[in-house]
N, C-alpha and C positions, 0 to 999 in steps of 0.2 A: 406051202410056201408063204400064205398069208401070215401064219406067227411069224415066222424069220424074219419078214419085210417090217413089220412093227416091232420086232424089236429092232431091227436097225435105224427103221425111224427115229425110235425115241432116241435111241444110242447118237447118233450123228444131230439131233436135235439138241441133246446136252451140250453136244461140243461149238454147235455155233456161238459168237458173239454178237450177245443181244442189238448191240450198235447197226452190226454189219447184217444181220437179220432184219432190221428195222429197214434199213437203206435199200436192199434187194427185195421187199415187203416179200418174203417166205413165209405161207402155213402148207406144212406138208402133210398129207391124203391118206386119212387110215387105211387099211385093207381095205374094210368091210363094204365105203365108199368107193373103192378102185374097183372091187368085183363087179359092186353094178351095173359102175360106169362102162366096163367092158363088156356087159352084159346085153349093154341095148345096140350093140354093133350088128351089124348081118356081116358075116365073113365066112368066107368061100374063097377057094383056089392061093392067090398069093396076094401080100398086103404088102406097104409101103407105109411105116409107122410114123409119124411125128409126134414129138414130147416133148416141147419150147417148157424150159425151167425142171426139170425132169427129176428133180432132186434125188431120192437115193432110189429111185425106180419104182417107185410101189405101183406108179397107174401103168408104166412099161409091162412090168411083170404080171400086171391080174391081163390086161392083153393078150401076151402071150398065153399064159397060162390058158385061157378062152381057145386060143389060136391053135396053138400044138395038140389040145383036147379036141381039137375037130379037122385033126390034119393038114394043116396049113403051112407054108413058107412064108416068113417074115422076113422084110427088110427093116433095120429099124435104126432111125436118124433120131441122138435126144440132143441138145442143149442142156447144159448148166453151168454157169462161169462159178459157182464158188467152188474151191478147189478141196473144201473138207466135203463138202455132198459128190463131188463128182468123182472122188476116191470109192466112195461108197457104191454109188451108179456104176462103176466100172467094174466091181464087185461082183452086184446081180445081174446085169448082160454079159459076163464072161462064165456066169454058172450057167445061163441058159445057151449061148453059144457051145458049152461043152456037154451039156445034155441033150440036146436038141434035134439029132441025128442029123444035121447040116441042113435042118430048117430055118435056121436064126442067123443071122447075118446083124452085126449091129457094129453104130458107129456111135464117138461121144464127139458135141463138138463142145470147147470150151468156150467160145466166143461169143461176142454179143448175137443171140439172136435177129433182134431189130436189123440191123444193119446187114447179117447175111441173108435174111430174108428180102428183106427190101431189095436186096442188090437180084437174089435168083426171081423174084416176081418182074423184074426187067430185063432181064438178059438172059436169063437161062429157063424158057421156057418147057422143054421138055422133062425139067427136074421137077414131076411133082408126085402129091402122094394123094393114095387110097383111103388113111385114116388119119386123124387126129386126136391124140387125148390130152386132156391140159389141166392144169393145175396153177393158171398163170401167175405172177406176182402181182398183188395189190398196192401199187402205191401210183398218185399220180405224176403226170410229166407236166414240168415247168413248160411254160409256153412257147419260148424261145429256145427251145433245146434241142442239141441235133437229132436227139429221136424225132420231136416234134416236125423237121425239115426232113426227114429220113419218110416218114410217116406218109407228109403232103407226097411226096415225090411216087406213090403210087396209089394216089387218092386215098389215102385214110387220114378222117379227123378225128381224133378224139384225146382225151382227157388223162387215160391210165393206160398203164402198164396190160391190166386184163383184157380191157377192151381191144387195145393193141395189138396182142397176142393171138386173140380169138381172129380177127381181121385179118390179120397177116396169115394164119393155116386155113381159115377161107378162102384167100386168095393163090395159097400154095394147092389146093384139093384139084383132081381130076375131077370131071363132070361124074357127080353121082357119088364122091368121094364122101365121105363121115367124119362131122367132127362131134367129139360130145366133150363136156368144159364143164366144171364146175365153178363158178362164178361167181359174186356179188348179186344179188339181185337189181341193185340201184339202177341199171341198164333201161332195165324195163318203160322207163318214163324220166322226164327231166329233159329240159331242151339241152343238156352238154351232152347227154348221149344218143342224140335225135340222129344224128349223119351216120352213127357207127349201127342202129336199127333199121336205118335205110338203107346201109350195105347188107348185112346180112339177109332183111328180108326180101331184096332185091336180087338175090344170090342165090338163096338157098331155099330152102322149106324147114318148118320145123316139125320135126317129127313126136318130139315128146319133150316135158318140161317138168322135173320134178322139185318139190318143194321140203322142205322141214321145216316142221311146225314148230319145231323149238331154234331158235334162231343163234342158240349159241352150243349146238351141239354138234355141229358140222366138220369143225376144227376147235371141241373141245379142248382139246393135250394143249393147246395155243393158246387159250382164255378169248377166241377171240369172240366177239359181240359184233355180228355178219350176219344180214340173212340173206345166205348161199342158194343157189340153183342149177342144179343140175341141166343141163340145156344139150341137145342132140339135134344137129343140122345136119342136112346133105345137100350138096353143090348143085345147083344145077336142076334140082326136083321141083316139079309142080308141088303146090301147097295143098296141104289135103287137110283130111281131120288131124287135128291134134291131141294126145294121149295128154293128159294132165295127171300126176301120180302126187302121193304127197307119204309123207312117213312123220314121226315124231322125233325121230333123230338117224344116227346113224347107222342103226343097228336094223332097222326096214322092218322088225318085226310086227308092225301093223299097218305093212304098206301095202296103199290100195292105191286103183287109177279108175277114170273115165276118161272119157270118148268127144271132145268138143270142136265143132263146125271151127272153120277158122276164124269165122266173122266174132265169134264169141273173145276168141285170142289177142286181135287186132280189128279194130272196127274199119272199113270199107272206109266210113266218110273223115276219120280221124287224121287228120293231116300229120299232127305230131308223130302217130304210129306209135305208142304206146302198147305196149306188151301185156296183156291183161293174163292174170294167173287164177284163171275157177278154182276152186276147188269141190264146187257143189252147182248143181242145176242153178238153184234159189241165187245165188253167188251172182249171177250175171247178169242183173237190171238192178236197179233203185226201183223204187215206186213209181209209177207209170204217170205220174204227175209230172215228176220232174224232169222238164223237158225245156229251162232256159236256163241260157248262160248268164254271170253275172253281168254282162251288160246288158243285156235285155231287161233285167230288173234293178238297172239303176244302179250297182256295187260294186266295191272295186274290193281288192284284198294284193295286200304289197307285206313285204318284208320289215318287220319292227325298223326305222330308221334309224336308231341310235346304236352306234359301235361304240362301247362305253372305253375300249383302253385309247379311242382317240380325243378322247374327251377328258382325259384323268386329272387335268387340271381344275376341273370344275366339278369334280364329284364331292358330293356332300354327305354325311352320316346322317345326318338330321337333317328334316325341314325347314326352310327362313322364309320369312316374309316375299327373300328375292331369290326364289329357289323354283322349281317345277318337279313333281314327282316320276322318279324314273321307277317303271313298274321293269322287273325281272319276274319270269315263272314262278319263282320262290316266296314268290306277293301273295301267290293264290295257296290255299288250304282246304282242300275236299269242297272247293268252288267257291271261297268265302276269300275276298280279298283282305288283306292282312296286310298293311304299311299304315307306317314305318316300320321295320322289322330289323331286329341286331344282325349283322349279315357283314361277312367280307366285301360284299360289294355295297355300293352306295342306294339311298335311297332317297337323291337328290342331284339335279343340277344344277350348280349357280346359272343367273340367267345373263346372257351375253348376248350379243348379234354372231359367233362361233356356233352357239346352242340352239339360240331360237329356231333357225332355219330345220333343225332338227325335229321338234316338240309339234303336237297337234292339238287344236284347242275341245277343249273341253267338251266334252259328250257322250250317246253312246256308241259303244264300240263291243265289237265281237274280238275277240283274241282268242287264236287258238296258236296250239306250241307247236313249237318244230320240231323237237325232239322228243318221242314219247321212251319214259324209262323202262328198263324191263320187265317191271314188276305192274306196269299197270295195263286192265287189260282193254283198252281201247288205244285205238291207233292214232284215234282224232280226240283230240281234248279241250275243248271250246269251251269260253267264258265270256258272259256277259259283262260289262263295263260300264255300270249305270253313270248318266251325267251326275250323281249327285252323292256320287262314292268318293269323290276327291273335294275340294275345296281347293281348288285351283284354278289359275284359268290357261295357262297350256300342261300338257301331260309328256313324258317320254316317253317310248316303250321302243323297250333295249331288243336288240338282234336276234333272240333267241324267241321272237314272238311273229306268226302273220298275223296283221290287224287288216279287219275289214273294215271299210271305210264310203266315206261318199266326198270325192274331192276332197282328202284328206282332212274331212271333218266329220261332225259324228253322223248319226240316221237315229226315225225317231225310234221311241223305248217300243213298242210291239213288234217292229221289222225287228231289230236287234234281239229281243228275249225268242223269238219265232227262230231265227236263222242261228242261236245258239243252242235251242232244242236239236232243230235238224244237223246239225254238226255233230251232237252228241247221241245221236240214234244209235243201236247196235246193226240197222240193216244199213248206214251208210256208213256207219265202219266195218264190216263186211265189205262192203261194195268196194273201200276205197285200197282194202286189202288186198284186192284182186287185182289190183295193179299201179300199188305203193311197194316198190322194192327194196325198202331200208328205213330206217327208224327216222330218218328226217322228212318231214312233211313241207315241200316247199310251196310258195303263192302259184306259179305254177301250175303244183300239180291241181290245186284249188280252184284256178281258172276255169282248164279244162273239163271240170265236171257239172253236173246237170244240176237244177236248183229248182224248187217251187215258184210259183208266182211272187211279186211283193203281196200283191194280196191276200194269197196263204200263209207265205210267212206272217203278216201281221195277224191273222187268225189264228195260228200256231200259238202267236206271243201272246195274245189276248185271253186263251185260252190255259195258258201256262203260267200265268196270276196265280201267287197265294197257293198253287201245287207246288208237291213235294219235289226236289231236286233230287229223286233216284232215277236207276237206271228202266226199274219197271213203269214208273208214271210216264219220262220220257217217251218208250216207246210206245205205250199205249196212246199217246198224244197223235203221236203220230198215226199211228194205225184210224185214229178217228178222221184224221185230215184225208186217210187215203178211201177213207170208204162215203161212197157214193151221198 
């Protein structure tokens, strides 16, 4: 059955339009992922299936297919409102309805999900289910939208479509009910996904979480650049050890798992409730120094201030006397700032009282990116900003940048060279991996993590004089600050 199901993937994936794909955020679920994902279910006697966005059945069918292999009766409820997948869907539950020996019962609903859910978690209390599989839509919900008031109305906040989805067959589950989802990992951490972590893990347990270490091979056929996880909850379950599994893509052929205590997963004292993802023993501390937050050591780190398209009046190509340099990512080259540089975007502000409020004066500064590219193999990418790289006396630095700061001015050159070592360690990008869910690095998630003293970081810096800018000297710097 898995060929048949991808080829009709692909086949009914041809046929959507791109627009209308876009707008219902659609990647739909090879086999080889649908088999797993029905894989980590316990099932016995009879089920009660949900498939919110169901598209042409691929996660329904590896279900069943699990289910009828171990003699089961299915009930099985999918959603999908596009009318060219649900041709399709209708297709593979009426072959398994006719092979099934009257084990398979299935219904298709074409309606919005959101809304008939919302409505049966109020009022129709004895409609729920045994199992969930999901493949939800990624796109997010506008704030004021009747999802968003659909949403409230039986306590769910959140952001997207996925999140939504997952929340709503959490709240449909019998005690002891199963959902497993493959998802976004962004969830993990970020205070927009803070309320939708605190239902689930107030809910349920997590039993396993699986990862791909290649982050665009999940919903290759889709091109999408997503890093997905696998996630399996049950309603209602004390929280136990947690299985953490990982693979290289979607093919499992070198998938392994361990065994990790839950405090490793979600820290006890962590208020946010951030979702950390081991993947290795070593994975789950920093250096045992690092034990302050950045206010304890005097630092602060915020979001580049300058949105440059609202600013387009005052972008400049070139430098003027009455100008202020706007640094973008594109400034830096293998760690070497590089402006003025030919570039679509500007490398200037005219200077106004509009801008000024923007711009911070002159000094040093850490900047690390938001977005790491694919191809680079750190997560965290930090750069120092010596006071005496510009010739200026305020500087901008554009949105695509967290700048660390001290009252939005600079700090001196040892704390600064110190704290962009440690930023660019390979054991704290590791660490920061284990529970950074998506290529954007926000201030944030920067907050929340541990830091050496000021006064190690200025030994760090001091020590980092006149050494080589690789990744081995780096962490050898490091390694001497932790050793006794």
């Amino acid at each position: 059955m898995s060929t048949v199901i991808d080829q009709v993937r692909r086949e009914a994936s041809n046929l959507l339009d791109t627009q209308r794909r876009s707008e219902l955020g659609q990647y739909m679920t090879s086999s080889t992922i649908a088999a797993f994902m029905a894989s980590l279910f316990s099932c016995n006697g009879q089920a009660r299936l949900l498939d919110a966005g169901a598209g042409v059945g691929s996660l329904t069918s590896a279900f069943l297919d699990k289910a009828l292999h171990e003699g089961m009766s299915v009930d099985v409820e999918t959603w999908e409102i596009d009318n060219t997948l649900s041709g399709y869907l209708k297709n593979t539950l009426d072959d398994f309805v006719l092979h099934g020996q009257g084990k398979v019962k299935a219904h298709i609903n074409t309606s919005d999900f959101i809304e008939d859910a919302t409505f049966s978690i109020q009022f129709d209390c004895d409609n729920r289910y045994t199992h969930a599989i999901l493949n939800p839509p990624y796109k997010k919900i506008p704030a004021n939208s009747k999802h968003r008031k659909l949403l409230r109305m039986v306590g769910v906040e959140t952001v997207n479509l996925y999140t939504a989805f997952v929340a709503l067959s959490v709240l449909l589950m019998k005690e002891g009910g199963e959902i497993v989802a493959i998802i976004p990992r962004s969830f993990c951490n970020g205070s927009y996904y803070r309320p939708f972590r605190n239902l689930i893990l107030r809910t349920c347990s997590i039993r396993q979480l699986h990862l791909f270490e290649s982050r665009d091979q999940a919903f290759r056929d889709d091109e999408v650049l997503q890093e997905n996880v696998i996630i399996h909850l049950v309603r209602g379950e004390s929280q136990g050890p947690v299985i953490v599994s990982t693979s290289h893509d979607a093919k499992f052929l070198d998938y392994r798992q361990a065994r990790f205590d839950a405090a490793a997963i979600v820290k006890p004292e962590d208020l946010e409730q951030y979702i950390h993802i081991p993947t290795a023993i070593e994975q789950t501390s920093i250096p045992r120094f690092c034990t302050h937050t950045l206010s304890h050591i005097g630092l602060e780190v915020c979001t580049g201030p300058v949105v440059d398209f609202r600013l387009k009046e005052y972008w400049r190509d070139e430098p003027t006397n009455n100008t202020a340099p706007l640094l973008y990512p594109h400034h830096f080259n293998d760690g070497t700032l590089c402006w003025p540089k030919p570039h679509k975007k500007p490398n200037a502000l005219q200077l106004s009282s509009d801008v000024r409020k923007w711009l911070m004066p002159r000094g040093h500064y850490v900047l690390v990116k938001r977005f790491s590219a694919k191809e680079e193999r750190r997560r965290l990418v930090a750069y120092h900003l010596p006071c005496e790289a510009l010739d200026a006396a305020y500087i901008g630095f554009e949105n695509h940048w967290n700048v660390f700061h001290i009252g939005k001015h600079g700090m001196d050159e040892d704390t600064a060279k110190g704290l962009a070592v440690f930023l660019n360690s390979t054991i704290l990008d590791e660490h920061f991996r284990v529970f950074s869910g998506h290529t954007q690095v926000n201030a944030t998630d920067l907050r929340n993590m541990r830091y050496p003293s000021r006064e190690q970081l200025r030994e760090l810096g001091k020590c980092a004089k006149d050494q080589p800018d690789d990744q081995a000297t780096i962490d050898h710097l490091l390694e001497k600050l932790e050793t006794p």
